[in-house]
C-alpha positions in Angstrom: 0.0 0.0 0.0 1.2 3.4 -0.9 2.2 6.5 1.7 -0.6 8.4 -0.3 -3.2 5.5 -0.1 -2.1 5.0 3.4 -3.0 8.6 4.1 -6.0 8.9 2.4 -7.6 5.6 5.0 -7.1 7.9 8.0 -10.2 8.9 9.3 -11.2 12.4 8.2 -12.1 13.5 12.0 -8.0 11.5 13.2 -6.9 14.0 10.3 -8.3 17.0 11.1 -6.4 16.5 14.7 -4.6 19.4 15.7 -1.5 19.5 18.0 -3.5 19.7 21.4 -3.9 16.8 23.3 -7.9 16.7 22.5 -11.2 18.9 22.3 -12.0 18.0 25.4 -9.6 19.1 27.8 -8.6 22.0 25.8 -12.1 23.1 26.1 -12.8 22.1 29.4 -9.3 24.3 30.6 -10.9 27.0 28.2 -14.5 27.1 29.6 -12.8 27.1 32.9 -10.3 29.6 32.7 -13.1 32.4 30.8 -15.5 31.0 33.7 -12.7 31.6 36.5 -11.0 35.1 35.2 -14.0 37.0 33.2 -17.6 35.4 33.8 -17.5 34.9 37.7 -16.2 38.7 38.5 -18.6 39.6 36.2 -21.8 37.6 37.1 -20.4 38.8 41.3 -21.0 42.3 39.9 -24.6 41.4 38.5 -25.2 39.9 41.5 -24.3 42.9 43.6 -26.4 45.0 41.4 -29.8 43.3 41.8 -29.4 44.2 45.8 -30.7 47.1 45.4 -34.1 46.2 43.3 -35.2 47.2 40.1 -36.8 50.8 41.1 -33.4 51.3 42.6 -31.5 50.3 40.2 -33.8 52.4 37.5 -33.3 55.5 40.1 -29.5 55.4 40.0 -29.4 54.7 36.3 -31.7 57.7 35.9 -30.0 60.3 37.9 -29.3 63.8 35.6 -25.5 63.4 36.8 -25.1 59.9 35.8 -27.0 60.2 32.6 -24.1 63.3 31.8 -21.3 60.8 32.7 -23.0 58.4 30.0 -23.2 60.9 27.5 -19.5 62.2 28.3 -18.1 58.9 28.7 -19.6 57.3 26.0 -19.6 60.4 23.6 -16.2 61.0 23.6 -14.8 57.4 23.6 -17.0 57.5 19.7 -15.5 60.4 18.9 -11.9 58.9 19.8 -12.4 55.6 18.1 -13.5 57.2 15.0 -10.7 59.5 14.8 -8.1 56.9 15.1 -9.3 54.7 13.1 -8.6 57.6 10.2 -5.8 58.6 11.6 -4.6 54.6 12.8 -5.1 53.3 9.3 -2.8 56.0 7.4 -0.3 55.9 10.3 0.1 52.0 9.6 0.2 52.2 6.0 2.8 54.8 5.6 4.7 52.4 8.8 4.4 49.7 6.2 4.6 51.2 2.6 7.4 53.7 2.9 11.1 54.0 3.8 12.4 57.4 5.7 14.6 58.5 7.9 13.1 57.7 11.7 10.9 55.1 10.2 11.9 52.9 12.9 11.6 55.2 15.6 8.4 56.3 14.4 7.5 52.5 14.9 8.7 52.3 18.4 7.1 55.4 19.2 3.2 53.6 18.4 3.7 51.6 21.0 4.6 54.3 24.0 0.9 54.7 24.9 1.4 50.5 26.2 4.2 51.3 27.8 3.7 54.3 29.7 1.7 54.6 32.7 -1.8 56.5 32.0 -1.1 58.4 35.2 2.0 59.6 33.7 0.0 60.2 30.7 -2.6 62.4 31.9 -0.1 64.7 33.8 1.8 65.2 30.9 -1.1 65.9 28.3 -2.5 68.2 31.3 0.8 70.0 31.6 0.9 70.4 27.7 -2.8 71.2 27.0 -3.3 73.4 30.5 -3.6 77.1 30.1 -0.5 78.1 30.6 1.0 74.9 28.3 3.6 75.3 25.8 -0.1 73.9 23.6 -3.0 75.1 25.7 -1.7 78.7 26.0 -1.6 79.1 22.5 -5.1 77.4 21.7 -6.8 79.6 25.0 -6.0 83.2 22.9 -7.3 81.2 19.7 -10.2 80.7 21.7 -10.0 76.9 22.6 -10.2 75.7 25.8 -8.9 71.7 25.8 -7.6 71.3 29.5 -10.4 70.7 31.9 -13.5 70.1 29.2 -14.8 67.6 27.3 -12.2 68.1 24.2 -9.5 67.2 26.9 -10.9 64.1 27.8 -11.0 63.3 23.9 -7.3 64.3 23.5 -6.3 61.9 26.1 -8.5 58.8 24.9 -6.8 59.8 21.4 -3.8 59.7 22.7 -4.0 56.0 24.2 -6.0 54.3 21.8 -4.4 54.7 19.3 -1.8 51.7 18.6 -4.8 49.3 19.0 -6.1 50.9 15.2 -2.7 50.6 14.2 -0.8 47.5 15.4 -4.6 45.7 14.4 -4.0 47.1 10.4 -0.5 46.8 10.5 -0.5 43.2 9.7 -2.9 43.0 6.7 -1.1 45.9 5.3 2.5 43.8 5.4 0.3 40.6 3.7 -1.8 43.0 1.0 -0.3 42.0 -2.3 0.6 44.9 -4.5 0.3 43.5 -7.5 -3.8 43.4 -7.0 -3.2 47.1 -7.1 -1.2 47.0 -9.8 -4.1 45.1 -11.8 -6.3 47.7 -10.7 -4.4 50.5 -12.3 -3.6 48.6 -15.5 -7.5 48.0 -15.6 -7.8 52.0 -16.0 -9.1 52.4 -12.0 -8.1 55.7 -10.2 -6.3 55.6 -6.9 -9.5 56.9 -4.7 -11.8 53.9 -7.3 -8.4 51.4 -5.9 -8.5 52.4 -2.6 -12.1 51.9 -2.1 -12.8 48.6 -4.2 -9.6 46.8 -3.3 -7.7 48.2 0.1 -10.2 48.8 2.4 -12.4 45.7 1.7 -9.4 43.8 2.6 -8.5 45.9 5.4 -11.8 46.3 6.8 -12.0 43.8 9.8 -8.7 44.7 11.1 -10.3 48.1 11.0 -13.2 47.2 12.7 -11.5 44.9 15.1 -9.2 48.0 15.9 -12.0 50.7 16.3 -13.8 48.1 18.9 -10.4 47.5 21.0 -10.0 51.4 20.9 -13.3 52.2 22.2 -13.6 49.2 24.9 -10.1 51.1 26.1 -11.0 54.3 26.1 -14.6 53.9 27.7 -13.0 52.7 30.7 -9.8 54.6 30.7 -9.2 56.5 34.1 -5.6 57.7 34.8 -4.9 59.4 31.9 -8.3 61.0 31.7 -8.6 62.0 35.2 -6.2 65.0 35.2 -7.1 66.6 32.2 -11.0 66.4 32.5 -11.5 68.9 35.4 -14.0 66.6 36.4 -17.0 69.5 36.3 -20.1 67.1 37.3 -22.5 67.4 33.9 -19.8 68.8 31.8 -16.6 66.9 32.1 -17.1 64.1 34.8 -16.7 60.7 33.4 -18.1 57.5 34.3 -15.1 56.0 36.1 -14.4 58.6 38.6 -18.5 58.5 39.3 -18.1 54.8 40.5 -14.9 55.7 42.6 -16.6 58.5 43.9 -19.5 56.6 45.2 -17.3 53.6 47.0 -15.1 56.6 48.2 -18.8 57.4 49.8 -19.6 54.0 50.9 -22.1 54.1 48.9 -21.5 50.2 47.3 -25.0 49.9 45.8 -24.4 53.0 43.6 -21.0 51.9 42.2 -22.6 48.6 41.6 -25.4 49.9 39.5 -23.3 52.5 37.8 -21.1 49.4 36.6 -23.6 47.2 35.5 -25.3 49.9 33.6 -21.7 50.5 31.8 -20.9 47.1 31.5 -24.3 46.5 30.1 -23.6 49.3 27.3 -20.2 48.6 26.7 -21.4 45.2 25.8 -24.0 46.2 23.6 -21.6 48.3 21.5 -18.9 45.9 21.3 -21.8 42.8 20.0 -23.3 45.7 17.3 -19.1 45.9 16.2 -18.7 42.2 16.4 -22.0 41.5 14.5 -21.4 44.3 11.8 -17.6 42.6 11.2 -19.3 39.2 10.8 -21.7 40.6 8.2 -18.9 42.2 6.4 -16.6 39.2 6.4 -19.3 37.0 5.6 -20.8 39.3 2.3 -17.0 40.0 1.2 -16.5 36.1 1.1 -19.6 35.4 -0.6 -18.5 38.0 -2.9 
């Protein structure tokens, strides 16, 4: 009997084996390990939250200030995503496309938001954006205010989310063959024509999968928010410092329903991202 007709007598399910030990304990160890590290903290919180009842729950939800931390919270962690994904994509095509000077350096430098603590972060962005800033002076006798308001908070979340858009792009940027665009052009296609039936189609769940990591981070980032929001309740006050504020008060059953209420959302968002990359993935296959 041949090696090839020896092969093809394997069973198709022995064949299709991959180099763990088995389904089973692999997904047992999985299932345990999500159950153990996400879903039981998670299910605690729930748990926590229904102490205080539905009307209660409904009466801290509904409060004017927390509803402002929503908007604020929530409103500006958008508005960051969306800008670095713009930004993110361009910033990993030129990264991957182009040789110059600092190139590397300019690599490196992505990464600093990972590195550097958001405390550290936050002091520096409100040192360089306060009023008297080498950046916020300026802006102030244009006008702008960005230390201590709402466009401070999305400087920050700008500032730290955006190597998730970029390291998430990089990759299919490196693997996008050029000669596709080359076929493109020869076929008479302009660049913007290119660009729009070719690139992004292919770079469109990295995209995705980068705009959803950079929200998730910045709707729960605290330390490098914290000093450059001024913290005004209803104007610049975001959703983490309300649930520090309220155990710093004691007050367990509001930090709990605050939490659930953002965890709730959060999750919301991120299944809406999840479900619109599926579709995408799904229609460019079939297509």
């Amino acid at each position: 009997m041949s090696i090839l007709t020896a092969q093809a007598a394997v069973p198709r399910r022995r064949r299709r084996a991959g180099a763990l030990p088995g389904f089973g304990p692999a997904m047992g160890f999985t299932l345990f390990y999500l159950g153990l590290i996400v879903l039981f903290p998670l299910a605690v919180l729930a748990w926590r939250a229904t102490g205080t009842g539905a009307a209660g729950a409904a009466r801290i939800v509904t409060d004017p200030r927390i509803l402002a931390a929503f908007r604020v919270s929530f409103g500006t962690a958008f508005a960051a995503a969306c800008i670095d994904t713009v930004f993110g994509v361009l910033l990993a095509w030129v990264l991957t496309r182009y040789r110059f000077p600092g190139r590397r350096l300019l690599d490196a430098l992505v990464d600093l938001p990972f590195a550097l603590p958001t405390a550290v972060a936050g002091i520096a962005l409100a040192s360089l954006y306060g009023p008297n800033g080498w950046l916020g002076a300026p802006l102030l006798r244009l006008g702008v205010r960005v230390a201590y308001t709402p466009l401070g908070i999305l400087v920050a979340l700008i500032f730290v989310g955006l190597p998730f858009v970029v390291r998430s792009v990089q990759p299919l940027v490196v693997d996008l063959d050029r000669e596709v665009e080359e076929a493109s052009a020869t076929l008479g296609a302009s660049r913007a024509r290119t660009l729009r039936a070719v690139v992004l189609p292919t770079l469109a769940p990295a995209v995705l999968t980068g705009f959803a990591l950079t929200f998730a981070r910045a709707v729960g980032e605290y330390g490098s928010v914290i000093f450059i929001a001024g913290n005004a309740p209803y104007v610049s006050e975001i959703l983490p410092l309300v649930i520090v504020q309220r155990l710093e008060e004691y007050d367990y059953a509001g930090a709990t329903g605050v939490a659930v209420a953002m965890l709730l959302v959060s999750f919301a968002v991120l299944l809406a991202i999840n479900l619109v990359q599926a579709f995408g993935r799904r229609r460019h296959g079939h297509g």
